[in-house]
C-alpha positions in Angstrom: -4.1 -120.4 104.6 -2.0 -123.7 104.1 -4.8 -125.3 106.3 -7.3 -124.1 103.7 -5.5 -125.7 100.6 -4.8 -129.1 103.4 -8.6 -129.1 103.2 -8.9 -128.8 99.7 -6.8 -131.4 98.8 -8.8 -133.8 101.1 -12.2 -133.4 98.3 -12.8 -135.2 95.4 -15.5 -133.1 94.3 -15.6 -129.5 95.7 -18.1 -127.0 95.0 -15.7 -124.5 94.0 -18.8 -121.2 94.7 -18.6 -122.3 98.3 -14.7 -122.7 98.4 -14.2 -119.4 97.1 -16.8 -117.6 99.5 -14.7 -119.6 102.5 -11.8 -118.2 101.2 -13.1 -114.8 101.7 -15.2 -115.2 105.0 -11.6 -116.3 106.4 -8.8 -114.7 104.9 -10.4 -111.3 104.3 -12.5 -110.9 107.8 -12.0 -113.7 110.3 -8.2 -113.9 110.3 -7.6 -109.8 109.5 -10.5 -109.4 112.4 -8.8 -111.5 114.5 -5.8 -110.0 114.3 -7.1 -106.4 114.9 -9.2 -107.0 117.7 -5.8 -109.1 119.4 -3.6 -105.5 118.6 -6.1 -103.6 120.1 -5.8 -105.3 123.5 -2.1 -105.7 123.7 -1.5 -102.5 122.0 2.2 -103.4 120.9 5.0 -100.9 120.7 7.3 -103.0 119.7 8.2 -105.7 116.5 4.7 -107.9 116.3 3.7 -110.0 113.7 5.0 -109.0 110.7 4.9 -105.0 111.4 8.2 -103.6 112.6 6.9 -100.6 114.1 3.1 -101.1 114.4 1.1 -98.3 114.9 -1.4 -98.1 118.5 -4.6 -98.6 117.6 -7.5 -96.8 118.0 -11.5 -97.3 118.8 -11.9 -97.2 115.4 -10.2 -100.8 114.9 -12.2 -102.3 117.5 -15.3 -101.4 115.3 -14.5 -102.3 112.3 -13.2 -105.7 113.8 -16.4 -105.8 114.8 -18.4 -105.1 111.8 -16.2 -107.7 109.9 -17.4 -110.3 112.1 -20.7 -109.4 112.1 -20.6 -109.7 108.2 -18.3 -113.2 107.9 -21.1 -115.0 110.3 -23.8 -113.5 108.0 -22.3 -114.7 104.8 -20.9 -118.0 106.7 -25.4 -119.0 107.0 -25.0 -119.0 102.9 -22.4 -121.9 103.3 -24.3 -123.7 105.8 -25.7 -123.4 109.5 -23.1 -125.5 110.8 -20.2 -123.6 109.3 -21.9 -120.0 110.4 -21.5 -122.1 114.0 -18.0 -122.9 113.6 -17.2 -119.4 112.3 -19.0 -118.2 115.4 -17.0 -120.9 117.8 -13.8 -119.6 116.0 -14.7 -115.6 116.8 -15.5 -116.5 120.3 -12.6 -118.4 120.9 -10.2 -115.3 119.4 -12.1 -113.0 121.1 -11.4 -114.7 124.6 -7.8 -115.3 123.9 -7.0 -111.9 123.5 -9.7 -110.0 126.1 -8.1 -108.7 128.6 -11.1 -110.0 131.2 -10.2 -113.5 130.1 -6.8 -113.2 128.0 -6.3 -116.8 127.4 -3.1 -116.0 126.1 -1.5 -115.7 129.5 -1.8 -119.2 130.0 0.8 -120.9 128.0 -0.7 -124.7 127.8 -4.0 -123.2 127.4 -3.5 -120.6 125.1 -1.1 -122.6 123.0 -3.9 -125.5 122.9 -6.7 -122.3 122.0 -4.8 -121.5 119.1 -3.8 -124.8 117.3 -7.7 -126.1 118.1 -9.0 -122.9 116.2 -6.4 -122.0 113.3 -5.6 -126.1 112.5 -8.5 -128.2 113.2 -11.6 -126.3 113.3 -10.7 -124.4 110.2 -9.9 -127.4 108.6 -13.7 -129.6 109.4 -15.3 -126.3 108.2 -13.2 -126.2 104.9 -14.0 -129.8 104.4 -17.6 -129.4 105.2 -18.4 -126.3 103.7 -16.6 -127.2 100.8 -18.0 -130.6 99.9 -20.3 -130.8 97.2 -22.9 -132.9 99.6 -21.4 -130.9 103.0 -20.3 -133.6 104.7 -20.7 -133.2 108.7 -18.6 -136.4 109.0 -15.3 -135.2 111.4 -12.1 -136.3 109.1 -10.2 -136.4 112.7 -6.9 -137.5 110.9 -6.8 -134.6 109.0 -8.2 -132.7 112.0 -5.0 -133.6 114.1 -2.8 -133.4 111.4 -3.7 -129.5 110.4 -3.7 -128.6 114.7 -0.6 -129.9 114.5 0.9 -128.6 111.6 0.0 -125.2 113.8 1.3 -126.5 116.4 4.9 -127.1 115.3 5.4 -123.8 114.0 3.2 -121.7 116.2 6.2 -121.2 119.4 8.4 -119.9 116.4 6.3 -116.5 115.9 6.5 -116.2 119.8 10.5 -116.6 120.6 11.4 -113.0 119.8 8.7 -111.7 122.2 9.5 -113.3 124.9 10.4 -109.9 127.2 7.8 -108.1 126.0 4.7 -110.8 126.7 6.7 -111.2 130.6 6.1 -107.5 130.7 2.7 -107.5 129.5 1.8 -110.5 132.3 1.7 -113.2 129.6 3.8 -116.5 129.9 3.4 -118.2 126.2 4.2 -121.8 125.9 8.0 -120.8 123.7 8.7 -118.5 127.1 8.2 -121.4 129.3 9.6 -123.4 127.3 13.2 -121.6 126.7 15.0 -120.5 123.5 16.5 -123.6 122.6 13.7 -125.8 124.1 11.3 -124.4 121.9 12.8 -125.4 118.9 13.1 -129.0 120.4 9.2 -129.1 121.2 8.7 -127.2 117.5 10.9 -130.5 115.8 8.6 -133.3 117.8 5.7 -131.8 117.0 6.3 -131.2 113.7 7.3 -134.8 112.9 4.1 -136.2 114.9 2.4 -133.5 112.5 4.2 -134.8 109.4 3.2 -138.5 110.5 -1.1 -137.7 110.6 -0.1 -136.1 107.4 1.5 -139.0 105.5 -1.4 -141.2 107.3 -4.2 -138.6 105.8 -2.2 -138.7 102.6 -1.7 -142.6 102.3 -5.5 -143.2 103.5 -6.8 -142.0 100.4 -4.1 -143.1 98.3 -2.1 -140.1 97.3 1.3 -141.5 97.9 2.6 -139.7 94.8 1.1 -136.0 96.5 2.6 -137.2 100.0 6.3 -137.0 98.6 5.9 -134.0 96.2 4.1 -132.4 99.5 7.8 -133.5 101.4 9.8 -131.6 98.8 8.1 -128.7 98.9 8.9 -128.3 102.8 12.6 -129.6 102.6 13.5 -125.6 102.5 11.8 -125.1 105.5 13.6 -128.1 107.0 16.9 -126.4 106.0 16.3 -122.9 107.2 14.9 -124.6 110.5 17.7 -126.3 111.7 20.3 -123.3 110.1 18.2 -120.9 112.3 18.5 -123.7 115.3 22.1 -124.0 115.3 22.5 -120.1 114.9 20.0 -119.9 118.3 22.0 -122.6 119.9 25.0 -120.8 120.0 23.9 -117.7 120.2 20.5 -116.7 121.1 20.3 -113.1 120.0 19.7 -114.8 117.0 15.8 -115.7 118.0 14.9 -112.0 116.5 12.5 -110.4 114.7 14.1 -110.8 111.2 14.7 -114.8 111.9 11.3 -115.0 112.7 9.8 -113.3 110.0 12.3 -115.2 107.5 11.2 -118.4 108.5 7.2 -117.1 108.8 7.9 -115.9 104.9 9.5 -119.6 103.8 7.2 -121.7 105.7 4.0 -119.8 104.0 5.4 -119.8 100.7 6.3 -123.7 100.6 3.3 -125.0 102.6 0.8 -123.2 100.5 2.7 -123.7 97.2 2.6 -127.5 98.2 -0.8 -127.7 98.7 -2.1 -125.8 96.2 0.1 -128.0 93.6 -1.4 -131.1 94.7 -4.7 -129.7 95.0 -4.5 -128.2 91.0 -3.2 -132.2 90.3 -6.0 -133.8 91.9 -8.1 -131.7 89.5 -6.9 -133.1 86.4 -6.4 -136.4 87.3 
């Protein structure tokens, strides 16, 4: 979702029917879809996402991921035939990152790479595209980077407390390979690259004000980052479930809050 609002906040004039029609084609059947179909094929017993116990699915899910797919490219043609293409390029991609005859997941450069291309910035071109008033097809590759990145530094966090679990299920993700305390390392760098594109989107179109009100709102995730570091560092029973999904919860709440401020200020200004 942050990337979404990111998106937004790139527009001077957005056509606010499609915006809310992307919202939905996303958030209530590509990501929820996504997410299904990926539970389906691991078919976790233990902690995933943010379910404690998650229940084994059943054939049922599998069609009904499906069916919400089938629908979200069909409404994605009212946007535009390019964003019904990168809809279709974004089911594609999920679908071979979790199917078990390809399961790019198991490759940890690959998969990590799969994920921050789809979720950062292809979601955030067809946001800006399908969004604009005149639906630009230009590629806004800073903001491009920027959002896969964004993804990117926080991504290996959702992975560190599943780290047994995907070794037993014959997948190696990038914050396994990487080690506990190495993965917060790679999470830091990246982030910071991420945060540079950002300012560099940000300063390109002369919203210096929104860049540091955007840097406030993420100084909590900062703290709780390097708290939760130090914690690991010592002692790495600490990269848990609960961790995980405290810092998941923070990080949402801040980077959409942020976004969505300076998007609802670039409205009245």
């Amino acid at each position: 979702m942050p990337v979404y609002w990111f998106a937004l906040t790139q527009l001077v004039n957005i056509n606010r029917t499609n915006a809310l029609l992307i919202f939905i084609i996303l958030h209530v059947l590509v990501y929820p879809s996504s997410n299904g179909y990926n539970s389906y094929m691991d078919r976790d017993n233990s902690p995933i996402g943010g379910l404690a116990n998650p229940l084994q699915p059943t054939k049922q899910l599998y069609y009904t991921t499906v069916a919400m797919d089938v629908l979200a490219v069909a409404l994605s043609f009212i946007i535009s035939y390019w964003f019904a293409v990168g809809i279709l390029i974004y089911i594609i991609g999920s679908r071979l990152y979790s199917y078990r005859g390809v399961r790019l997941k198991q490759y940890p450069i690959i998969g990590y790479l799969t994920v921050i291309t789809l979720q950062g910035g292809l979601v955030f071109w067809m946001v800006y595209h399908g969004s604009s008033v005149m639906l630009k097809t230009g590629m806004p590759i800073a903001g491009m980077i920027a959002a896969s990145l964004l993804i990117g530094g926080f991504y290996p966090l959702t992975q560190i407390y599943q780290h047994k679990q995907d070794k037993e299920d014959g997948v190696t993700t990038i914050s396994y390979l990487l080690g506990y305390r190495k993965t917060f390392v790679f999470c830091a760098v990246v982030y910071s690259v991420a945060m540079m594109f950002v300012g560099y989107t940000f300063f390109s179109s002369l919203m210096i004000k929104e860049f540091f009100i955007l840097a406030i709102f993420f100084l909590p995730i900062l703290v709780y980052f390097l708290w939760w570091a130090v914690k690991v560092w010592k002692d790495e029973s600490f990269a848990d479930f609960k961790h995980t999904m405290q810092m998941n919860v923070l990080a949402s709440i801040c980077t959409n809050a942020a976004f969505i401020t300076i998007l609802i200020m670039n409205q009245f200004e």
